[in-house]
Every structure is written in C-alpha cells, then in structure tokens.
N, C-alpha and C positions, 0 to 999 in steps of 0.2 A: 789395563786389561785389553788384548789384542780382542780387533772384531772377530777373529775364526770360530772363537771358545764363549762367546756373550750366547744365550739363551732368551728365548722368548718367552717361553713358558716352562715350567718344570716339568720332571719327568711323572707319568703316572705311577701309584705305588714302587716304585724303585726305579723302574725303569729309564732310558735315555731321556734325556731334555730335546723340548725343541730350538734347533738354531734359527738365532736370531736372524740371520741374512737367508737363509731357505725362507722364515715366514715373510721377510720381507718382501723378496722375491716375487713367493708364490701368490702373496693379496695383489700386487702388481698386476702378475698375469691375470687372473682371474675378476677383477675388475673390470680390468681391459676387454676383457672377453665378456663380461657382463655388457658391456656398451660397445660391442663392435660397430654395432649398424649407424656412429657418432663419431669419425672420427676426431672432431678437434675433443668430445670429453672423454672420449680412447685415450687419448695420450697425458690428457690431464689427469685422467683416475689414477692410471700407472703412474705418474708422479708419488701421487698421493698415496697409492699405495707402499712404493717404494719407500717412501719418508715417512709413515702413520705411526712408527713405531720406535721413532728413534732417539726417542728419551729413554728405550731401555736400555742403549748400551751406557747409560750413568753405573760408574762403579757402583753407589749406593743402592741403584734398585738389581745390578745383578747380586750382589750381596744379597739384598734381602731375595729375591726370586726363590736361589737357592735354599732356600728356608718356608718360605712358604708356597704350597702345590697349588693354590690357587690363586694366581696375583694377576689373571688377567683382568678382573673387573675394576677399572680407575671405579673410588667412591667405596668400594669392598674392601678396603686394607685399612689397617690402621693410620690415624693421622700422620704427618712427617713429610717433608719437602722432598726427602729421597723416591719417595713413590711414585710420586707423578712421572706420566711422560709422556705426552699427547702434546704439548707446548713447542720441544727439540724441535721437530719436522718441520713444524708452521711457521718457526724463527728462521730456519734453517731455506726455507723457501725465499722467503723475503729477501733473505743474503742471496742467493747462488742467483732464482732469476731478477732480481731486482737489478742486481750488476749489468746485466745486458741490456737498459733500455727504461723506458716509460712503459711499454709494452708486457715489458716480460714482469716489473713491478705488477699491473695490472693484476695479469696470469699468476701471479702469487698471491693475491688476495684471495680469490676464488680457491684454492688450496690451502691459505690458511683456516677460512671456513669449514673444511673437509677436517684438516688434519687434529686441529684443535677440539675439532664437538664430536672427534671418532666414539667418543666415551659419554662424555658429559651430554652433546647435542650439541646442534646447531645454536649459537646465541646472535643476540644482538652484536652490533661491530660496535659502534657507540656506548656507551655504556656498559661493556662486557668485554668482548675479544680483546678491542685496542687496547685497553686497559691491559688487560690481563699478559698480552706479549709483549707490549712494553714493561710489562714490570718487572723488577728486581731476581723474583723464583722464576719465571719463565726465563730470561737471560743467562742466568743461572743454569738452567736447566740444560737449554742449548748449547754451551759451554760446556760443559759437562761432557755432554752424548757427545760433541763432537771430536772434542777432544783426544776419544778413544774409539768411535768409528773412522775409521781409517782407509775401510773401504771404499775402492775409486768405483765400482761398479752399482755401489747404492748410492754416495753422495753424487757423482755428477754421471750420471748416464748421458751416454750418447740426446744430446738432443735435437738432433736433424729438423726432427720435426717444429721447433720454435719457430721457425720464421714461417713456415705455411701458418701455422695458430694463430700468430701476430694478423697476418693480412684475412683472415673469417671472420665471417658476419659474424661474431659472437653475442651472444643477447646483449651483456652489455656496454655494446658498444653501437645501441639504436636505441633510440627514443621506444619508451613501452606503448602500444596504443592500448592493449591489454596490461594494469596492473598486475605483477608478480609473476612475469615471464622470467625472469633471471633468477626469482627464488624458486620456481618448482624446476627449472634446467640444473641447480644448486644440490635440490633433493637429491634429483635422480643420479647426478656426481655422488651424494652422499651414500645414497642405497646401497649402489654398485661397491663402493670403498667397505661400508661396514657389513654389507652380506660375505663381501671374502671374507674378510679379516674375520667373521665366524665360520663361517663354513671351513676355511686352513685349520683356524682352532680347535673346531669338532674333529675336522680330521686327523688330529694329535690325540686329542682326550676321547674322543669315541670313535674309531674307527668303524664300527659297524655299525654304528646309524650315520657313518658319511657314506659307506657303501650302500646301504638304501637310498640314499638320495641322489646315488651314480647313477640309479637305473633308468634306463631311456624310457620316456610315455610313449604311447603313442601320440602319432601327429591327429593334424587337425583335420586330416583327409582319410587316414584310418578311423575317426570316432566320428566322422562323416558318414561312411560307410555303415556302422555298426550305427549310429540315428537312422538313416534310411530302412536297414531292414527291419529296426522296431517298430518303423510310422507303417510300415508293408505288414505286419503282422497285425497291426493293431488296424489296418484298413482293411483286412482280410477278416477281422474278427465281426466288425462292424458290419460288412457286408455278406455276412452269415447269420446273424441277425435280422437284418435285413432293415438295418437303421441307417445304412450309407446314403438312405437319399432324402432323410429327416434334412425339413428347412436347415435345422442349426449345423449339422452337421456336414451340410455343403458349403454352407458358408465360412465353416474353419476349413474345411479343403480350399477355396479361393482362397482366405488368407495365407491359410500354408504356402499358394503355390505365387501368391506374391511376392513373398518373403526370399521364397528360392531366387524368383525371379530379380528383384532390385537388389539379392546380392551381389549380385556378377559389377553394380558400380563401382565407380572407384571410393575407394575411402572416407569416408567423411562424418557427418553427422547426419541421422536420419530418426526421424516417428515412426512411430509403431502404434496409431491410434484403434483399437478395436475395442467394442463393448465386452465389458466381462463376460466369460462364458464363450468367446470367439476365439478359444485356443492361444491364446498370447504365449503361454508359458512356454510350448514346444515349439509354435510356429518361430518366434524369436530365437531359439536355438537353433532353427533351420538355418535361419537366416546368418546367425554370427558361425556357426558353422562351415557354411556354404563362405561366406566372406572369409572365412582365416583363411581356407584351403584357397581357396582362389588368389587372394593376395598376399600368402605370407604370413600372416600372422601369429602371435607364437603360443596364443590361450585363449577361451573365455573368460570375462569376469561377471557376476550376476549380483548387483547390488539389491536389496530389498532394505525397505525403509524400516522394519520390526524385527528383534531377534527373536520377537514371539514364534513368527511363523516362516523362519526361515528355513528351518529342517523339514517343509512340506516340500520346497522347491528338490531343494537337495535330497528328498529322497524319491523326487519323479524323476532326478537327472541321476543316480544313482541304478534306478530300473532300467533306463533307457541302457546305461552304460556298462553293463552288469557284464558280457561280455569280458569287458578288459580285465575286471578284478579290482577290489576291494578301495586303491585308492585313487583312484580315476578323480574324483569328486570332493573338494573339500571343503567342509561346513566349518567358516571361521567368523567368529563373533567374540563379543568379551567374557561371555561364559567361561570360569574355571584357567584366564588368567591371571599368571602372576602380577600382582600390582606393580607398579615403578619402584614405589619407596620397598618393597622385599624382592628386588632383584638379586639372582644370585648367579653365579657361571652359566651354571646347567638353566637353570629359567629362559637366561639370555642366549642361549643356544637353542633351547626349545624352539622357541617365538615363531610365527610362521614369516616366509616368506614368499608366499603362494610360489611353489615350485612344481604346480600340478596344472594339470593341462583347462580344467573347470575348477573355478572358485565359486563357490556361493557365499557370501558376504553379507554382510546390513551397511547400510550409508554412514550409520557413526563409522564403524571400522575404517568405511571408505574416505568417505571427507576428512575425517580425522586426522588420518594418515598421512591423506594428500598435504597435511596442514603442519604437519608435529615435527617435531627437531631432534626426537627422539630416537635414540639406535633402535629399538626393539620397534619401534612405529613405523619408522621410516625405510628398513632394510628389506622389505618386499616393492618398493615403488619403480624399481625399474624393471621387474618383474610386469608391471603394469605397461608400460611401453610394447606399442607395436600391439596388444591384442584388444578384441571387441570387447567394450564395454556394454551393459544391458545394463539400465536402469529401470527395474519394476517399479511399478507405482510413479512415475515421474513426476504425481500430482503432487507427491508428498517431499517434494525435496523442501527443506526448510527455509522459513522466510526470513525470517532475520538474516541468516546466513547468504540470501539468495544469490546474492552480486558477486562475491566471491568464490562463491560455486560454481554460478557460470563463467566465471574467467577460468576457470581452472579448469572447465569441460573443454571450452574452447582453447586453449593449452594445448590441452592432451590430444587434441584432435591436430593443431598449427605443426607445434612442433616434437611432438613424441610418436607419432604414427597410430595416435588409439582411434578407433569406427565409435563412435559411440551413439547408441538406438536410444532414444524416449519411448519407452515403454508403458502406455496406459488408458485406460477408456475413456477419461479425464483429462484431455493433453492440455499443461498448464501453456500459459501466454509468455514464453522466454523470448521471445523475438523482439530486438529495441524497441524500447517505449519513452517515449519524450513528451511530459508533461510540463502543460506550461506553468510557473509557478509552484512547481510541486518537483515529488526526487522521479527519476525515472528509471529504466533498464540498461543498463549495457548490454543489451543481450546478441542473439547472435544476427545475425544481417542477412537479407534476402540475397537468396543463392546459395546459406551455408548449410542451409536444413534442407534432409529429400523424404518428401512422404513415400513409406510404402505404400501404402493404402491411396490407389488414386482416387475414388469417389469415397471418401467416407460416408459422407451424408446417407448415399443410398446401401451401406454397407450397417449402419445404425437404424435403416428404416428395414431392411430386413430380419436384422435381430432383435427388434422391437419384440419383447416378451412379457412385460411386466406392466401395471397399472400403479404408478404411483400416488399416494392417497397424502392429502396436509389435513392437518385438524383446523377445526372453525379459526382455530386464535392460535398464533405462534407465540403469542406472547403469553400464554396461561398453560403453567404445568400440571399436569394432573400426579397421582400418587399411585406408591409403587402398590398398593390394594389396587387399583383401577389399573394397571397395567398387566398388574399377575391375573386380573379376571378377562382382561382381554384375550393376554398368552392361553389360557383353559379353552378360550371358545373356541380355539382352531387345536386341530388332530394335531396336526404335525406343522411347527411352526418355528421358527427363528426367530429372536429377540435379540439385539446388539445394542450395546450400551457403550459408554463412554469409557470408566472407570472400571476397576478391578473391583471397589469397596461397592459400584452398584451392579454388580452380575452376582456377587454372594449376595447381597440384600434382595434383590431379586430372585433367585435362584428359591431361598428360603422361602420367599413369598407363595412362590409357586408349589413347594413343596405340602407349605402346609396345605394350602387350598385345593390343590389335588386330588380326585377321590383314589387314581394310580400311586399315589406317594411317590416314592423314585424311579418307580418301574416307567421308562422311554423318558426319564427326564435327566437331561446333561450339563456341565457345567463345562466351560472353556474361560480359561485367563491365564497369565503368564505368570501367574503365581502358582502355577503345574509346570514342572520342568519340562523341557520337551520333551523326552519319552512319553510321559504321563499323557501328553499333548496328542500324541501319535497314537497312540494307544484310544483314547477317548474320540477322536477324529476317525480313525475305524471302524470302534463302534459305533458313531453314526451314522455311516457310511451303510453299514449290514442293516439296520435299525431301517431306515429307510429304505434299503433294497427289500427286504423282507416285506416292508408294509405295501410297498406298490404290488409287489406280488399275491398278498392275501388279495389284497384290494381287485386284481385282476382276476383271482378265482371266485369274486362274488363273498370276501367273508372280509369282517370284520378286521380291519390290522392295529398293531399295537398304535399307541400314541407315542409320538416323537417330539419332544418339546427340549431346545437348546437355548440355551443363556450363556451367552460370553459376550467378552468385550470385544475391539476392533481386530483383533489378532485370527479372526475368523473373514475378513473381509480381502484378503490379498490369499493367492497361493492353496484357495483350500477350496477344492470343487464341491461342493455339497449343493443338492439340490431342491429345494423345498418350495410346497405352493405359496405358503405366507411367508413373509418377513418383518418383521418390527424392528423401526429404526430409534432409535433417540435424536433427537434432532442436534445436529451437528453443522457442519460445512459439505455445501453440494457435493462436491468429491465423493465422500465418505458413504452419502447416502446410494450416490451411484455404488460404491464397490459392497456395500449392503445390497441395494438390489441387482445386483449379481449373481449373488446363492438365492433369487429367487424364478423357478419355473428356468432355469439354467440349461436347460437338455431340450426346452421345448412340449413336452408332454403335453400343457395345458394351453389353450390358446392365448390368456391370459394370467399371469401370476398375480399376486396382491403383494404392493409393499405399503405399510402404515410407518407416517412419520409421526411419533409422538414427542411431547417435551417433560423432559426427567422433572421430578421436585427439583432438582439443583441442577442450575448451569455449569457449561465449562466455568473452569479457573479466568484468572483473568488472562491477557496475555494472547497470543495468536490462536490459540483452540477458541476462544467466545469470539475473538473476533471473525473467524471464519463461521461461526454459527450464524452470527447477525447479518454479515455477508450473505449467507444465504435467505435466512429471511426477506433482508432486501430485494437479493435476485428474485422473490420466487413470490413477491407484493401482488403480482394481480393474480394471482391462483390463490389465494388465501380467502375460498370460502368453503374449504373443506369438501368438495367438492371432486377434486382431482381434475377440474378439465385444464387441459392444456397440457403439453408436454414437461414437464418439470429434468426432467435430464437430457431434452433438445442441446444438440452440439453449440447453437451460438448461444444460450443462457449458459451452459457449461464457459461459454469465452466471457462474457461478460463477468461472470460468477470470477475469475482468474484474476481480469484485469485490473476489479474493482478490491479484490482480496489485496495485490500485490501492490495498487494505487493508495490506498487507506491502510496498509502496514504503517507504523510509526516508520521503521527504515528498513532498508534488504543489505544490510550491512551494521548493523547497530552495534558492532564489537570493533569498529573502525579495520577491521581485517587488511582492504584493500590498500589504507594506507602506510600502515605496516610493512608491507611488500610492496610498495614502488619504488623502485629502486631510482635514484637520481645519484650521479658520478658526483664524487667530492672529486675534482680535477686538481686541487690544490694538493692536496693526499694522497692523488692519486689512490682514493680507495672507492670502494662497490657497500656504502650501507645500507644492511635491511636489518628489521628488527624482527629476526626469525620465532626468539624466545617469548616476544611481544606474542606475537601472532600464533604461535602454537596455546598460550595458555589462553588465550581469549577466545579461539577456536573452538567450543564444546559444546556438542550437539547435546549431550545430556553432562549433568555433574557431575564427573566419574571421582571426584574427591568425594561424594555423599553416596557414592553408591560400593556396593561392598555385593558376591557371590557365595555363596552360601551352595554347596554337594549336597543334597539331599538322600536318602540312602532308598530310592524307590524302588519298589519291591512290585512282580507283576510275574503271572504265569509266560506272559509275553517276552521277558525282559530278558534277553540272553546274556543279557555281562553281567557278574557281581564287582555290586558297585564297591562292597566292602575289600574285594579282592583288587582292583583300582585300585585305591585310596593306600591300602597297603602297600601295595608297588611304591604308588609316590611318596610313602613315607621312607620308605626302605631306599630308591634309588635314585630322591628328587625329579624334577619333571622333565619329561621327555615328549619331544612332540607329539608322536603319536599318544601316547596317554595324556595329555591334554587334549588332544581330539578327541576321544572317548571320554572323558568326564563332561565337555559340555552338554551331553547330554542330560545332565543329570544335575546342572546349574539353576538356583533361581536367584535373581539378584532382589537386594534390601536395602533400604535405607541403614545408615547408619546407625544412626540411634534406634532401630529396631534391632540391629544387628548385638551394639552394646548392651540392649536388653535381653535378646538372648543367650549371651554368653554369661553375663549377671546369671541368670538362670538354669545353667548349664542344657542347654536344650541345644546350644552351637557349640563346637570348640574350634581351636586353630589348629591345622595339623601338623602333629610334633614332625618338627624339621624343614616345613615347609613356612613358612610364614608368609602371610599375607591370604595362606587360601584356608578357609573357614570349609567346618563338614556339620553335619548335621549329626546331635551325639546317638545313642543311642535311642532314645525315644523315642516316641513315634507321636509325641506331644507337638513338636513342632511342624509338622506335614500331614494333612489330612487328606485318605487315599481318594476324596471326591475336591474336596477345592484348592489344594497345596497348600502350600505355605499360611500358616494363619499368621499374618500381619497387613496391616492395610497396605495403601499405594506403594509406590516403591521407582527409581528410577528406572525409564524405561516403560513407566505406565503410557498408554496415550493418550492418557489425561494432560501429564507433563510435559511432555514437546508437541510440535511438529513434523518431527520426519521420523 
C-alpha cells in the first residue's frame, strides 16, 4: 500500500478520509509551534510529531480504518495486534537517530517516551516501555509501517538541526539538584505532541468546534485595560458612598497598588501575604496582569485548593471581564468529567486544554496534571508555560505531597518561564528547612521568593478587625445542642464546621431550636452543586445587606444564621459580626475569621473557637488541629488575650505542622522522577506510570459525579436540555463546561446505592457520567445531595 493513499482517520458520514502524511505533518507543525519559545524541544516535538503515527501505515490497520469511523482512540478497538500503532515511530526513532551517535541514541529515547504513551501515557522505561519495544508486536509493528511508508519527507526529514541539539544543555544531561526536572521537560514534550494530534483530529471530525478554537482572545494588555476601568468604576462607586476612606478600604488600595507596583520585576516567584478581607482576590489579578503584559506572558492561571468554591472566584473574574464575552474565563475542575476507563473520541477531544486567556482551576486539577501521564491530563501543560500562576490559599497545598510540589513550582519557575504568586493570609513556611535528625524542605532558597507586601506586620496590625475567643479546655468537646444554642444567641452569625455530615446535623439543630424555623437560616456544603451554591451565597449576601440597613433606620432586622462547612472560608466575601469556628488547624481559623467584621463596620468582630463532639479523622486534618492546639498552649484560658493569628504563631504554627508531618512526600513521588542516566543503555529511566498513579490528591477511583437536575427561578440553563444534547451528540467542551455546574461528586458505594434505587442513572450513550433520574428523592432543594461525606469533603484531604 503506497504512503499517498494511507489514511489517518476515516472519513466523517461518507465523506473524504484524512491523509495519513497531512496529519502527520500537520501535528509536526503545530507542536513545534506549541513550543517555539524552546528550541531544542521545537525540534524534538516535530520529530515526534512527524513519527506519532506511524504504525498506521500497517496494511492491517489501514484495512481495518477503512471500516471502522472511529479508530482513532488506541484502547477503543477491538483486541488484535493489527490495531495498535504508537510503537512503529518509537522503534523507528531508535533506528534512524540511534545510527548517528551516542548522542542522537540519547535523543531517541526522549521520543520514544513521546511517541509510545501518545495513546496509552507516559510509562515507566523499566518495567514497561523497554520491554514493550523490544518485544516481538512492537518489532513487528515497526516492520510493518515501514515497510510501506516510503515517504522520504516523514521518515528522514531534514535534520540540520541534530548537531545544535546534541551540543545543549539538555536536562538530561546535568546532574538534577531538583528531582524530576527531566520528567516535567518530558510533560511539556508530551502536551504539545498529544494537544496537536487532537486538535488536527478535531479539525477532520469537527470543523466547527476547531474554528471556535481559531479565534484570537484577547491579550494580556487588552484585559489589562478592561481590569483597570472595572477597579475605576468600582473606585468611583466606593467614593460615592463615601467608603473610599474606611480604614479597610485604604488598605486594599495600598495593596492594590503594590501589586501594580512589584509587577513590573522580573519573573520569578513572589508572596502575596495579606489578611482576608485585604482584597487578595483582585489585587492578585492586578498584579499577574500587570506581569503578563509587561513580560510576555501568554495567560493567567488561578489555582484554588476546593472545587467547592471555585465558581466564587470564577465568577468575580467573569464580572470583571464581561466586556470580552462569555468565554474569557474558564471554570475547570472534575465536575461532569468523563472518567479514564469511558473514554471515547469525542470525550478525548472534549477535554480541556486551558486555551483561554484566565483559567480558574482547584490544585487537584493542577498538581495532578503536573503529575499524570495521561493524554487527556497532561495535554493542557504546555499551555501552562510562560504564564502567571496564582496559588490561593497557599496555606492549603497539601502535606504529604509537599516536597514534590515544590519541586515542581520551582520547575515551572527555572525552566518553563511561569511567575508564580503564594497567595494567602497564612503564608505557609516553603523556604529550606534543615532539621537535624529529622526529614526537612527542599524548599526554595533566599533570593528566590519576592515579598509584595514589604511590611506585612504593619499591614496585619492595620487590619486587625476581629477578637479571637479559645474555650477554657481544647481538649473538651461540647455538643451540637450546646453549639446550636450558642448559634441562637447571636442575630446574625456564621458557624463553620469541619464536615458535610456536621453542617446538616447542625443545620437541623438550629432549625428546630429556632423560634424563626428557616426563615434567615442557610445551609452551605458541597453536597449543593455550585449553582445551588451561587444562588444560596446571594441570598446571604441581600439577607445581610437588608439587615444592616433595617438596623441603620433604628428597626429590627431579620436574623441571619449560616451553617456550612469550609467551602465558605476561601473566595466568598461575606461579612458577619460573629463567627464560629470548630476547632481545626490555625490556617483555617484564620480564613474563618475572615468572614468576620470583614468591611470593618465594627471596631471589633467576635470569632469563637469551639470543639465539635467528633475530631478530625486521623491523618493530616487532626494533625493540624493538635498543631494548633500546641501553637495556641499559652492562650488556653479561654480568655482570648493574646494574639491567636499573630504572623510569627502563624510561622511557627507552619514549621511545627510541616516538622511533625509523618513525611512531605509519603508516596515516594520524588523518587520516581529522578532521573539517573543508565550510560550502559544509554537510556533516561523514570518511572512516569509509578508516579502519576501514586500522585492523588484525592481518590478519584472512589469518587464518581453525579448531574443533579436543579431547578431555580435563578437558573437559566435547562439542565434537562444539557443532558439531552450530551446524550444525543456525546460531549463537547463547551457542554462540559456548563454541566459542571450542576456536578456533586459521591462516593462510590453511595453512588452504587443509588443506582440500586433508581434515584441515579448512567446516561444512555455516554458512560462513565451518571444524572440524577427523575426524582427529586435524591437532591434536596436546601442541603443537596442526601448522602453523607463524599470525596472532596475537607474532612478527607488536605488541600
């Protein structure tokens, strides 16, 4: 079979096939163009991309091609050695540059990684690849394709460029001082290789969602502009009011105008330490703003530790950008997608690859990512290259994982061109830590970190708003009767708890006890899909504006009484005189009293620490509890004197967390990815597959999504009208973007009890994504989802 007439893909409903050497080609160029600002992995990609494909020209698989419309997904066909063809390219490497050298051998390994996991992922070299292209079907394989690719312009292009390659500092060919510099430079090879090879695909199978994706955003200096005249409107508002010269609200103007200011440095890594309530949310976008445009850079990215409350962010930076149009801003979390194991074409074309100028994000998404070996995981990461990362909440990056998290921030900062801000009022202690006898930090080294905030101290002593209150004994819980009659004695009050299963027990508590019943009384958990979330968060938002206002004409306002769990504690300005905290890790209490006396109104706020009947679980939540306990020994007489969220109890509160962790790596992650040269081999092992499945911020094999069908005078999209679409024309990015709104994830075994009970189904045609059937048994329009925890709680992790 001549190469002219081989095909990559079938033709749609009757129509022409794709050629094989166009798609070859075209993932080539578009690679290449994915990493220009890189030449030596410019030239390597286009290799790769060049060669990714070239087990289809096997007689056996264009046979079968032409038979079946959908054979692009390796893993989707039926079994038989003729399907595969990911193998061809990678053998195919090893022959053409192996021939030229030690060197160019080298250079082929790093491509067979590429060419081989384009489908499957990234694997181990050991125990996996080697194996695998040494063996009998692989040899075969490559055999085969070459036999009948005959074209001189795919197999041996021009390579000029080899001998510059050979003599660059390539990762590995230097000692790592940072473990898994060569596996995340591997990634972003990888990203760029399998986003073409979807995107050319799309552009065969759906032409008109690759022309949505042609269309230029704007830059970073255009939605620069359009930030500025929002903050000019919204300063214009304030000073009509005539609030522009409230303490708090001067103080988010110096930060704002910090922010501006320590943009204009060069690149790097920088803090962002401000008390909640001191504008972090916008001032930080000023700042990654003012930085892209200034230096280049090609996006925001906005990581947040909870998917609970990610859609607060995302839809302040939504308003801000409203201007541009509708998709400016993208809200990406696991909500509503397709699992691994029900991948299908269309799913795997869906999949995002932040292609938009602001990402809003959660840190699973994010770490995960940075971590996985996955096509559909990893095909946004060079996307990630060259622009500002924002890490909210920075207190919450998780501990187990800690060490190879910061290798991988510092990475992204060394060698990929990302800014990246610590974001938080909390700023954890990442900076090397060397304990003697004990494990310590790799962290980052004096000189790498730049404070915006130059005096924090006196920037914390000005927003000083709140009186924090410890009960007599941390060590003695009281019960949730004693806590609900607490909640009653104050009007309007905030209550924050641990779990999901104790904000409904609570919730209840309060309800009965009540003499209002539900009238000003709320309930918040992530067992509400975010709309529900959005919606609820409004109303107390009015609830309370309403009441300061009776209250300011001399009458009586309603009562405002909230119960949620931590999903309320990041991203959600609400401002209330009391707050109740459950007693947790100092962090946490801080970003509790945050939503307390927040605007300043009061001279002082109240926050009460109490302790639930039930401790955290075991694991890093109790240990951060008792952590704080310890920190907080000589204030334990109930009392409140002393500063309980003073910046260096906040550092000691860090060091002593991160000191007394069992390990900040417990999944052995880092040593998975240190790459050490077998010179005998001449090969580059990492054990990629190791490392992505041990990498899980939460269990995403026990956790399962669930479309809930919520219904709201508010709610402008039918969800039934969604769901339809996706049964009718399987998933499509943008309609995965609109269902996560309407996502609650479950345990498993909650999930196979719902489906037992018909209260869930799968939806026909889509598999893997689960709706809520008809009923209205399973979602209840004040607390969601009736099922206890679920992953994702913040009961169950860390970050």
């Amino acid at each position: 079979m001549s190469a002219d007439i081989a095909i990559a893909h079938a033709g749609q409903g009757g129509g022409a096939p794709h050629r094989l050497d166009e798609h070859l080609q075209a993932v080539a160029a578009l690679a290449a163009r994915h990493l220009h600002h890189d030449p030596s992995a410019r030239e390597l990609v286009r290799l790769a991309g060049l060669w990714h494909d070239l087990g289809k020209y096997r007689p056996g698989f264009q046979r079968y091609i032409r038979l079946v419309a959908e054979a692009h997904i390796e893993g989707r066909l039926p079994a038989g050695s003729d399907k595969s063809h990911s193998a061809a390219g990678a053998v195919w490497a090893e022959r053409h540059l192996g021939a030229r050298g030690p060197e160019g051998l080298m250079l082929s390994r790093v491509l067979q990684y590429l060419i081989a996991g384009h489908h499957a992922g990234l694997d181990n070299w050991n125990g996996g690849l080697k194996e695998r292209l040494n063996g009998a079907d692989a040899q075969r394989e490559a055999c085969e394709a070459l036999d009948s690719a005959s074209s001189e312009t795919i197999l041996r292009p021009a390579l000029d460029a080899l001998p510059a390659l050979v003599t660059l500092p390539l990762p590995f060919k230097q000692p790592e001082s940072i473990p898994g510099r060569f596996a995340l430079w591997v990634r972003m090879l990888f990203s760029a290789l399998v986003d073409a090879d979807f995107l050319d695909t799309e552009a065969f199978m759906n032409p008109t969602a690759a022309a949505v994706r042609e269309r230029t955003p704007p830059s970073m200096s255009e939605m620069l502009e359009v930030f500025d005249a929002y903050m000019a409107r919204k300063g214009e508002a304030l000073a009509a009011a005539g609030r522009d010269d409230a303490p708090v609200n001067r103080c988010r103007a110096q930060v704002l105008a910090a922010c501006r200011a320590k943009a204009s440095q060069a690149p790097g890594t920088f803090t962002l330490t401000v008390p909640t309530g001191g504008g972090k949310t916008l001032a930080g976008l000023a700042f990654a703003l003012t930085h892209a445009a200034r230096h280049g850079k090609r996006r925001v990215v906005m990581a947040i530790p909870y998917t609970s409350i990610i859609e607060q962010t995302a839809d302040v930076y939504r308003e801000v950008f409203a201007p541009l149009g509708d998709d400016i801003v993208v809200e990406h979390h696991s909500n509503a997608e397709t699992p691994e194991a029900a991948d299908t074409p269309l799913s795997r074309l869906a999949c995002e690859n932040w292609d938009a100028p602001l990402i809003v994000t959660t840190n699973v998404q994010l770490f995960e990512s940075l971590f996985a070996r996955k096509t559909s995981r990893c095909r946004k990461l060079h996307n990630l290259a060259h622009s500002v990362l924002i890490l909210d909440e920075a207190q919450l990056l998780p501990v187990e994982f800690l060490q190879p998290v910061v290798d991988v921030l510092r990475l992204l900062v060394k060698d990929h061109g990302v800014t990246v801000v610590l974001c938080t009022a909390t700023q954890p202690a990442l900076t090397t830590q060397r304990r003697f006898g004990g494990q310590g930090l790799r962290g980052f080294e004096p000189g790498e970190v730049t404070a915006i905030i130059d005096d924090e101290p006196a920037l914390y002593a000005a927003l000083a708003r709140v009186s924090v209150h410890l009960p007599p004994n941390l060590q003695v819980p009281q019960s949730w009767d004693e806590t609900a009659r607490q909640a009653l004695d104050h009007e309007a009050v905030l209550a924050v708890v641990g779990r999901r299963a104790d904000a409904r027990e609570l919730y209840e508590r309060v309800r009965r006890e009540s003499p209002q019943g539900t009238d000003g009384l709320f309930h918040l958990s992530a067992l509400m899909c975010p709309q529900h979330r959005s919606e609820v968060i409004a109303d107390i938002r009015l609830a309370l504006q309403a009441r300061r206002e009776a209250l300011g004409r001399g009458e009586p306002g309603r009562p405002v009484r909230v119960i949620s769990t931590q999903l309320v504690e990041a991203g959600v300005d609400l401002d209330f005189p009391v707050v109740m905290r459950a007693l947790a890790g100092l962090d946490s209490i801080a970003q509790a009293a945050g939503r307390c006396n927040r605007e300043g109104r009061l001279e002082r706020g109240e926050v009460f620490v109490f302790v639930p009947p039930k401790g955290p679980p075991p694991g890093l939540l109790r240990l951060a509890a008792q952590t704080c306990v310890a920190v907080c020994d000589d204030l334990r007489d109930g009392m409140g004197q002393g500063d309980v969220l003073a910046l260096e109890r906040v550092g000691r509160y860090f060091a002593r967390l991160f000191g007394d962790a069992p390990s900040l790596d417990a999944k052995g992650i880092c040593d998975a990815l240190r790459l050490t040269v077998d010179v005998k081999e001449r090969a580059l092992p990492v054990r990629f597959r190791d490392a992505a499945e041990a990498f899980r911020l939460i269990d995403n094999e026990d956790a399962a999504t669930v479309i809930v069908r919520y219904r709201s005078e508010r709610c402008r999209e039918d969800v039934n009208a969604l769901l339809g679409k996706l049964e009718r024309e399987g998933p499509q990015r943008w309609l995965m973007r609109k269902l996560q709104r309407y996502g609650v994830t479950v345990y498993q075994h909650d999930l196979r009890r719902l489906l037992d009970g018909g209260d869930v189904r799968e939806l026909h045609g889509v598999p893997g994504v689960y709706v809520q059937a008809e009923s209205d048994v399973f979602y209840d329009p004040v607390l969601g989802a009736l099922v206890g925890g679920a992953p994702g709680d913040p009961a169950a992790f860390f970050a």
